[in-house]
C-alpha positions in Angstrom: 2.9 -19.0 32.5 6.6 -18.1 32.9 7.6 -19.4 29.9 5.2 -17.5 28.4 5.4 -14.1 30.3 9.0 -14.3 28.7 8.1 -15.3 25.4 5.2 -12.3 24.8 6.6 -9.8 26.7 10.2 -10.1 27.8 11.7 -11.5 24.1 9.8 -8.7 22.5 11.1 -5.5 25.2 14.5 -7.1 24.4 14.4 -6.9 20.9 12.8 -4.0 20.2 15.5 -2.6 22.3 18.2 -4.4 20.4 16.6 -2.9 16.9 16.9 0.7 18.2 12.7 1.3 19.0 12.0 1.8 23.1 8.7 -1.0 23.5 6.1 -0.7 26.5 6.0 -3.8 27.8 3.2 -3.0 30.7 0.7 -2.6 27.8 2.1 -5.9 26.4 1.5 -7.9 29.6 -1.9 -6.5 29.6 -3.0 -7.6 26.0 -0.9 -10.9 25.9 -0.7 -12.2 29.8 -3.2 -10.7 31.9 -6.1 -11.0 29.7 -4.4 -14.0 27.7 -2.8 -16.6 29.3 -3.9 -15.7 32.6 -7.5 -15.5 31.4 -7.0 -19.0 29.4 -5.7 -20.4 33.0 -8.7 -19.0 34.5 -11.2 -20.0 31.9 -9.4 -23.9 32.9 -10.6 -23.6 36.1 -14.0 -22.6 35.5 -14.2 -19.0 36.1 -15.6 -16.5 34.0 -14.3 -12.9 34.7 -11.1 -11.7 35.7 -10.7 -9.2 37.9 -7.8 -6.5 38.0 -6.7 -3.6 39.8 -7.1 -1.2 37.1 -8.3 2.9 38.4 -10.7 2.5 34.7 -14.2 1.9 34.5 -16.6 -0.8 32.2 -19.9 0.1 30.8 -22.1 -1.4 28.5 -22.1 0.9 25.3 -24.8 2.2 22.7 -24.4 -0.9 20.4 -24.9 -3.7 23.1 -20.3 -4.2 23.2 -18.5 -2.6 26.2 -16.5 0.3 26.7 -13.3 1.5 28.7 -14.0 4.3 30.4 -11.4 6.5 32.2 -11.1 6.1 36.0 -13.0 8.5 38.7 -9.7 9.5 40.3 -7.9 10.7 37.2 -4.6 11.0 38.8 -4.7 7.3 38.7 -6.0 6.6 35.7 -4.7 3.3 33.8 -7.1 3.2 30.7 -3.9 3.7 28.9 -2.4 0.7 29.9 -5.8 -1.4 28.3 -5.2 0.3 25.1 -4.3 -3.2 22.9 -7.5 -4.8 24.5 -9.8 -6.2 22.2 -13.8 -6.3 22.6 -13.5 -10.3 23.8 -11.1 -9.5 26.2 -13.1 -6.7 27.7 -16.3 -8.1 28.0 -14.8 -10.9 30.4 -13.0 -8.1 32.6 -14.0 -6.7 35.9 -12.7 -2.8 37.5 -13.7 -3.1 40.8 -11.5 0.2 41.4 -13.0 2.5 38.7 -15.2 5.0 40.7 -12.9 5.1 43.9 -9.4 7.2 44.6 -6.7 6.0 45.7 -6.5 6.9 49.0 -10.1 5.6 49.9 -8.7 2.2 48.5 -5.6 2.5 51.1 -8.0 3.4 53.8 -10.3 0.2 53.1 -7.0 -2.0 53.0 -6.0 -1.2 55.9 -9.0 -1.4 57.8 -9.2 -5.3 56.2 -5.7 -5.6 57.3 -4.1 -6.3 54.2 -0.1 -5.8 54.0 -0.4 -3.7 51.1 -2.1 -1.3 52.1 1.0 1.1 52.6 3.1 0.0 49.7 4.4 2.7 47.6 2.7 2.9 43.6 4.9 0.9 41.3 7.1 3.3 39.2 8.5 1.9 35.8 8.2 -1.3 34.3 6.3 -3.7 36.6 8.5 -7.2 36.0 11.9 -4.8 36.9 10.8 -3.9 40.6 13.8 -1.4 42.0 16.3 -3.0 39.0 16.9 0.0 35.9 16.2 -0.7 32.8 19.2 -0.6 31.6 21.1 -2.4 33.8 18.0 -5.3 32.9 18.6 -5.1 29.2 22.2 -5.4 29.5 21.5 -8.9 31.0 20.8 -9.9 27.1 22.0 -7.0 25.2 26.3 -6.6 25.0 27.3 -3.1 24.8 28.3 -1.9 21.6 30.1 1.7 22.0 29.6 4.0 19.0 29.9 8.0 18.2 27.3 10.8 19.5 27.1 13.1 16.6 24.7 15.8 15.3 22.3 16.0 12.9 24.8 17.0 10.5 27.0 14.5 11.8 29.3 16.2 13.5 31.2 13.6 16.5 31.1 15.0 19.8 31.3 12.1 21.8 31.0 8.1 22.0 28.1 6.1 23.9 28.1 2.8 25.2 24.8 1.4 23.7 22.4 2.3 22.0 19.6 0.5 23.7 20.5 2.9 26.9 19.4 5.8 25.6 16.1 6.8 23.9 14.8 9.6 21.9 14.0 13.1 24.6 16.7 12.2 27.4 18.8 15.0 28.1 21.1 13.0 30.8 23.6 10.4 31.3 24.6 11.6 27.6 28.6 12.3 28.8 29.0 15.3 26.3 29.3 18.9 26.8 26.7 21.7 26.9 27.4 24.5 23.7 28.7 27.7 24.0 25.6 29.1 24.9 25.2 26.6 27.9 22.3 24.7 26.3 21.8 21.2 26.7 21.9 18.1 24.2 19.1 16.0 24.2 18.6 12.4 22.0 16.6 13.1 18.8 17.2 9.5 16.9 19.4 6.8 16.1 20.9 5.8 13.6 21.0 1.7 14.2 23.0 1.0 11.1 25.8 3.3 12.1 25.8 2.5 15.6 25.4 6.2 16.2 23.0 8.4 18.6 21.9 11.5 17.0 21.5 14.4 19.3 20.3 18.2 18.9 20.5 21.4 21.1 16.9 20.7 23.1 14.8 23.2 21.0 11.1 23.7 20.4 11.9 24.3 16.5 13.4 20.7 16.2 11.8 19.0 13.7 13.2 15.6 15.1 12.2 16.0 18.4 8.5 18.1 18.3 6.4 16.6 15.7 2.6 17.3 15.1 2.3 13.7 13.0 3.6 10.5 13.3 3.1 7.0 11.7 1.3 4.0 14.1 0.9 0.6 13.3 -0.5 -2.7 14.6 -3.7 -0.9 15.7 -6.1 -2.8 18.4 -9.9 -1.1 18.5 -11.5 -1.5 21.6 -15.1 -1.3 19.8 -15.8 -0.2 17.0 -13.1 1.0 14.4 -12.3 4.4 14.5 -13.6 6.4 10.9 -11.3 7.7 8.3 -11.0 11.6 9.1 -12.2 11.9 12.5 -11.4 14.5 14.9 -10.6 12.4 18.3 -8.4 12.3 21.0 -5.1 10.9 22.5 -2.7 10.5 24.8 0.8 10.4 23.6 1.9 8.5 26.4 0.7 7.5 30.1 0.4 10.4 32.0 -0.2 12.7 29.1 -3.1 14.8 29.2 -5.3 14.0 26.0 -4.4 15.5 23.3 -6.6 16.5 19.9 -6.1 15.3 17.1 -7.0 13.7 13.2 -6.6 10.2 12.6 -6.1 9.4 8.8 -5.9 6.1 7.2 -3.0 5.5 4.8 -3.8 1.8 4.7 -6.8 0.5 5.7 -7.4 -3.1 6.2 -10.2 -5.7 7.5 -7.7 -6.9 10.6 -6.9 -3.7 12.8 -3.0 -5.0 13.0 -2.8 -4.6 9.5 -4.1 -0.8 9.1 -1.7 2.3 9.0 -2.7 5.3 10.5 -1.3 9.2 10.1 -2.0 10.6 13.4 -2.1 14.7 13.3 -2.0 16.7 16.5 -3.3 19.9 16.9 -0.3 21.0 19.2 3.6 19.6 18.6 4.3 16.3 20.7 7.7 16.3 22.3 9.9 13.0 22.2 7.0 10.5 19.7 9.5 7.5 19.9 9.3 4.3 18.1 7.7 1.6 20.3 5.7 3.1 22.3 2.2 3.1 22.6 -0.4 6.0 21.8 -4.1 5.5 22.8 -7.0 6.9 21.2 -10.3 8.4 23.2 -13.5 10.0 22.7 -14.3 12.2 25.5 -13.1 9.6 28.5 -14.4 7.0 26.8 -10.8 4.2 25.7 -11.4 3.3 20.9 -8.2 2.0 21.2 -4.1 2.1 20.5 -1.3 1.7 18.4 2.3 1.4 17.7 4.7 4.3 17.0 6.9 3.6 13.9 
């Protein structure tokens, strides 16, 4: 299970890293370990289901498949997370959390006694615990210093890595504010160069506030999403869903295969290579995809 844990999830956060895109690896787990390997190893042993501790809810939809539902305490919510999961993997899951909030689950883990029942939410990526990111990656990854410049390419200071910065962050950046006192902010990178683009954080970037954006490797939780459709999203966990189209440039028989043109109604800040957008309908979970 180790072997693979770093195979599926750890190879890929570091390479994606090393080729300039920022991966989620706590949706990888999900789809490749959790309700892969795990579920195999479970299977093994004669069990059917697999039980997590997921706030999201299962229910049996229109066309005899099941859904993923959003969780009863929203702020909580991990339907997100599940995005990548196909119908297969679904149907042998259990949400035992899905209708309850969070602090009725604390209360009913401490009355059983159990040691967790005070431990604090996990922030970040789960595998890391209390160790950054960054200091993680550079385990595997050897710093390679290169120039900050501008959009129009203009040098105004030198980084240490590229894979320790990623597109929106406005800190750790070691460069000056303008004369105006306004702040730099990452809008790309330029992997070829070795160079980290930055802009003055505006609204009117083009780079950093986009209303489209390219995703790939597309998992459907159901039924494929239609061609046109007016849906919704979240850009990212903790994002309030957004609206938007969802237009096929490629279309193709295996979801990982399709490419989709995802329009929002309203700008997205920071759409960064790697990451992971899932698609809803009402609170209802049709799926996810890659940013490219």
């Amino acid at each position: 299970m180790i072997d693979r844990y770093k195979e599926y999830v750890v190879k890929d956060l570091v390479d994606g890293y090393r080729s300039g895109i920022t991966p989620n690896p706590d949706v990888l787990c999900n789809e490749r370990i959790k309700f892969g390997a795990l579920y195999e190893h479970v299977r093994s042993c004669g069990c059917e289901m697999i039980a997590t501790g997921h706030y999201c809810k299962k229910v049996k939809s229109a066309n005899g498949y099941w859904d993923i539902q959003e969780g009863d305490d929203k702020n909580k919510d991990q339907s997100y997370f599940l995005a990548m999961l196909s119908q297969d993997q679904i149907k042998n899951a259990l949400f035992p959390l899905g209708t309850y909030a969070k602090p009725r689950v604390r209360s009913i883990a401490s009355k059983l006694g159990l040691r967790t029942a005070a431990k604090k939410d996990s922030q970040g990526i789960c595998f890391l615990g209390k160790i950054k990111i960054q200091d993680f990656l550079a385990q595997y990854i050897q710093d390679s210093p290169g120039d900050v410049v501008t959009i129009d390419g203009k040098v105004l200071g030198r980084h240490s890595g590229l894979f320790r910065f990623t597109v929106g962050q406005r800190h750790g950046l070691n460069i000056p504010s303008n004369r105006d006192n306004k702040h730099y902010v990452v809008v790309g990178k330029d992997v070829e160069n070795n160079a980290l683009i930055v802009e003055i954080e505006s609204k009117h970037s083009s780079l950093l506030y986009k209303n489209e954006v390219i995703v790939r490797n597309l998992s459907f939780t159901n039924k494929p999403i239609g061609d046109g459709v007016k849906i919704l999203a979240k850009p990212r966990y903790r994002d309030p869903s957004q609206e938007i189209t969802f237009h096929y440039l490629h279309k193709s028989v295996h979801p990982t295969d399709c490419i989709v043109l995802v329009r929002f109604k309203k700008k997205q800040r920071a759409l960064t290579n790697g990451q992971v957008i899932a698609f809803y309908s009402g609170e209802c979970l049709l799926g996810g995809g890659i940013y490219t």
